[in-house]
N, C-alpha and C positions, 0 to 999 in steps of 0.2 A: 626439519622443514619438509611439507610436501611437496610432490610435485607438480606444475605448473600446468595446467591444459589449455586451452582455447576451446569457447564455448559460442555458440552463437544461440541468441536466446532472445525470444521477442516478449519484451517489456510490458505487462500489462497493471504493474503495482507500484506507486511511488508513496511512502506512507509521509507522516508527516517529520520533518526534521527534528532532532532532537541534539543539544549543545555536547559537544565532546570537545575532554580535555585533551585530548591528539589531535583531533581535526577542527576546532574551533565548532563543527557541527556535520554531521552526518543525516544521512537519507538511507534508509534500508528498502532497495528496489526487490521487485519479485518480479518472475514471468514464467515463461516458456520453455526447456531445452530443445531446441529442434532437434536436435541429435535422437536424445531420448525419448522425447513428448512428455516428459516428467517436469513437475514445477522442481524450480530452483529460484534459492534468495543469494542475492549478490550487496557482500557491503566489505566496508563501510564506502560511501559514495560520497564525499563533500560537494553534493550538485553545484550547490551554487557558487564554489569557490574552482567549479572544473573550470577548462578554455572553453568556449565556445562552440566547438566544433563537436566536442565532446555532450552538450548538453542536448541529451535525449526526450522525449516527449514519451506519453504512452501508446502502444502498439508501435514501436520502433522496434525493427532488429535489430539489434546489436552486434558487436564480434568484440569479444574480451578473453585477457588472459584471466585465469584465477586459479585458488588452490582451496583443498578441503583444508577449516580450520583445525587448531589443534586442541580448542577447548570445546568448541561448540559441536557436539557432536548431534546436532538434528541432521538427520539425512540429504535434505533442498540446500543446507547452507554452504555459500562458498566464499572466501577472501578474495577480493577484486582489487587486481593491480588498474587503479583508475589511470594510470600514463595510455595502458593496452588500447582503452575503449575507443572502437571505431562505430562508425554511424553506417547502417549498412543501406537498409531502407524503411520504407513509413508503409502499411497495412490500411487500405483507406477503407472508408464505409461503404463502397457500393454494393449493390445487391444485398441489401441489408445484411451488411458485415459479414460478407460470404468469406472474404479471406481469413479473418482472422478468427471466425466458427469453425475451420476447418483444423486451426491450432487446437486452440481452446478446447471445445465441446469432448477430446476425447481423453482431456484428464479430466471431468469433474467428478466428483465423489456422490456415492450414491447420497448422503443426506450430510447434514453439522452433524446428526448425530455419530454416525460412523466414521466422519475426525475425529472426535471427539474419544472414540474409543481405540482409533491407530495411536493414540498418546502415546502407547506403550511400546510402537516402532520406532520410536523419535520422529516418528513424523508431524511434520509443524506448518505446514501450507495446506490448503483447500480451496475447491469451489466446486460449489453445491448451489441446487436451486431451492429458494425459499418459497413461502407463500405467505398470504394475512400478514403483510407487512408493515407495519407501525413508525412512525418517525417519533422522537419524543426529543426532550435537550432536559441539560439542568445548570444550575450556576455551577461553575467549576472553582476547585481551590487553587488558588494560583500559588504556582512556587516563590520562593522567595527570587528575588529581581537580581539583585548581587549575586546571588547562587547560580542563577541563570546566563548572567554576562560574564560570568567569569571565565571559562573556557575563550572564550573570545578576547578578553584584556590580556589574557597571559600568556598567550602561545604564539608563536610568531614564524610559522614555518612556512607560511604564504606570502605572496608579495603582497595581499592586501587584506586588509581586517574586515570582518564581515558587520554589519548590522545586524545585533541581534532582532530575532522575528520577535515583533510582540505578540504575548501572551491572550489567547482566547478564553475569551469569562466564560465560556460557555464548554458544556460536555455535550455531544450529541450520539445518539443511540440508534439503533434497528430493533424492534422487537418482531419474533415471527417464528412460524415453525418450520418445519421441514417438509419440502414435497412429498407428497407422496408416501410420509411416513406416517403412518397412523397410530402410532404411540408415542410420536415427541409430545413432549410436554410443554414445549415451545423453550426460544430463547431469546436472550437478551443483550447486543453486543455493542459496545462504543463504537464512532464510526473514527478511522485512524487515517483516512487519505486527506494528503496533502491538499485535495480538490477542496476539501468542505471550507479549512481554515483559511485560506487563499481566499473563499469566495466567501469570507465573513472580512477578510480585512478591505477589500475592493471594495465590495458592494454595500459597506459604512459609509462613504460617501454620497453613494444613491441614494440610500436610505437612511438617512442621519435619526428618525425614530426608532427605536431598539427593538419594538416588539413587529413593528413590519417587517425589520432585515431579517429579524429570525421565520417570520410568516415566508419570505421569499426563499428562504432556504431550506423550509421545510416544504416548500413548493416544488423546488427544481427536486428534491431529493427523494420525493413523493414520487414526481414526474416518472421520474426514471425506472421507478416502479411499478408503474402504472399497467393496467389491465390491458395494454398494445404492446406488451415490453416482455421481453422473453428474457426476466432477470437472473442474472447467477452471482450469486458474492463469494469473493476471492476474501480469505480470511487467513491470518495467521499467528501464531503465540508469542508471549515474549519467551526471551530464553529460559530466565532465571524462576520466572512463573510458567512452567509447560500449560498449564489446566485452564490458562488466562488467555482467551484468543481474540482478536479485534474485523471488525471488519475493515480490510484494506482497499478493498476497489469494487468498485459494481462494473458489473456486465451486463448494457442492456439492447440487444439488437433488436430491431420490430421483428413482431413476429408477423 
């Protein structure tokens, strides 16, 4: 077993949940180390099975205990004892997101491409500024439904059983190259925040035709991209696929 640190770390990635057979379902958070100014991922996180008090928003600083795992040896990853997690303060937008520019801006990576190539430091978080940014979707294959509720029917270590999230028919992507770098070749990444599928199951109701809700989602998503938006995406791999990275959060202050 390692040992235990306390970390204080402002939250800037909540990806989207995925069902575990331990925790009924987990959230893989990323952010900030103020300590360091280096990113780090914190899991596993049963957001929405924590108390209350506990349940964090993004750009919240946090105060957590945690320890480096024993299999996963990416450098950013740590095991978060979720009892630890205090709420410390929220990082608001004024002066176009002067405070939390002042975290941020001095870890990003010079391009995707040069994460791309730290693969081989076990390094597995970024952000980088894109450009020529594309939004696109596809129908997605859904898992199996049984396969999916099952971590939730059978495990019983909470006082209460979650609902499982229904499944999104849809995949959604970033396509785009690298600032500033004049030999990417461009790339092509799923988008993985908890934000997009959230704002596909809500805004079904608004939208009860299929191909507007996806029009309004490629709207806001667009938006945020947009030629007044000083954008950077926070991306990260999975473990077991290192080569495989997603985008996990946008960063878009005005410029």
């Amino acid at each position: 077993m390692t040992k235990s640190i306390t970390k204080h770390v402002l939250i800037t990635v909540k990806a989207t949940p995925n069902p575990s057979k331990k925790y009924q379902e987990t959230n893989c958070c990323a952010g900030i180390d103020l300590n360091s100014g280096q990113l780090i991922r914190l899991y596993p996180i049963p957001f929405r099975l924590l108390d209350d008090s506990k349940k964090f928003t993004k750009y919240t600083v946090i105060k957590v205990s945690c320890q480096k795992p024993l299999r996963d040896k990416r450098v950013e990853s740590y095991k978060v004892d979720q009892d630890s997690i205090q709420i410390m303060k929220q990082l608001n937008t004024k002066n176009k997101w002067a405070k939390r520019k002042e975290i941020i801006l001095p870890a990003i990576s010079l391009s995707f491409c040069q994460i791309i190539k730290d693969i081989k430091l076990n390094r597995s978080l970024g952000i980088f500024k894109p450009s020529n940014v594309e939004f696109s979707f596809k129908k997605a294959s859904l898992h199996n439904t049984k396969k999916v509720e099952a971590p939730y029917k059978q495990y019983r270590l909470f006082d209460r059983q979650l609902k499982p999230l229904e499944q999104i028919p849809f995949s959604f992507y970033y396509k785009f190259n690298c600032y500033n770098e004049p030999k990417c070749k461009g790339h092509k990444l799923s988008i993985h925040d908890w934000e997009i599928t959230e704002a596909y199951r809500r805004w079904r109701s608004r939208y009860p035709d299929q191909t507007i809700l996806i029009q309004k989602i490629q709207e806001k998503w667009m938006y945020m991209c947009g030629p007044e938006k000083d954008v950077y995406f926070f991306v990260g791999n999975i473990w077991r696929r290192p080569k495989q990275f997603m985008v996990l959060g946008i960063f878009y202050p005005t410029k």
